[in-house]
N, C-alpha and C positions, 0 to 999 in steps of 0.2 A: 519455381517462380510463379505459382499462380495459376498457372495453365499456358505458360509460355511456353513454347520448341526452344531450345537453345542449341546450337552444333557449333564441336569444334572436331580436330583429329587430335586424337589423343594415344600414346602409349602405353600400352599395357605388359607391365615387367612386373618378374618375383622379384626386381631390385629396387624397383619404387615403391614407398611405402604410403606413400600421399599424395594424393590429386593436385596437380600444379597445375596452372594458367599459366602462358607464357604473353610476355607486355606487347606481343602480335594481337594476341584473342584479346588482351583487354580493352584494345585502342581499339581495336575491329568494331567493337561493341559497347563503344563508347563507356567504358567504368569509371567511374569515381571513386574512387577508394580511397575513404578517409581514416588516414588511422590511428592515430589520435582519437577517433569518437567511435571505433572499431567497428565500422560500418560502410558499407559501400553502396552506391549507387547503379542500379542497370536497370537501361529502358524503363525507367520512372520510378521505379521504386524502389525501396529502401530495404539491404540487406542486412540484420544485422549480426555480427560474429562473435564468435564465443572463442577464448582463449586458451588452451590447453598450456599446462606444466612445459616446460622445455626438457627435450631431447639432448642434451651434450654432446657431440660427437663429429666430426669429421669426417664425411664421405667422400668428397673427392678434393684435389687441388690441383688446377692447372698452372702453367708457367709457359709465361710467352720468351723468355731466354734463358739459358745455360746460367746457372749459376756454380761459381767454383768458392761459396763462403763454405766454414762446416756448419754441423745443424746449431752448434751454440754460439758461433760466432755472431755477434754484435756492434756492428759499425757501418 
């Protein structure tokens, strides 16, 4: 950014494959993140982002209760 310092705590895993921000650090540091115009805002100026191919896949799924459906059951 310019010659900005920017700090956050961040994790460092062989199971993370991509640099995440979590909606803490972005509030923290006031972001705008327009996306629709694939661009974001931090401390004035103008980031702008480039779109990569998508990845398919499911890494994780949590569940906040006991479900007794089967995996195709529908209703």
């Amino acid at each position: 950014m310019k010659g900005q310092k920017l700090h956050a705590i961040i994790l460092v895993s062989s199971a993370i494959t991509e640099f995440m921000l979590g909606i803490d650090w972005l509030s923290e540091n006031n972001v705008n993140w327009k996306f629709v115009e694939s661009k974001l805002k931090l401390n004035g100026q103008i980031v702008h982002l480039t779109r990569r191919p998508s990845r398919i896949g499911v890494r994780r799924i949590c569940c906040k209760r006991e479900d007794s459906h089967s995996p195709r059951h529908c209703g």
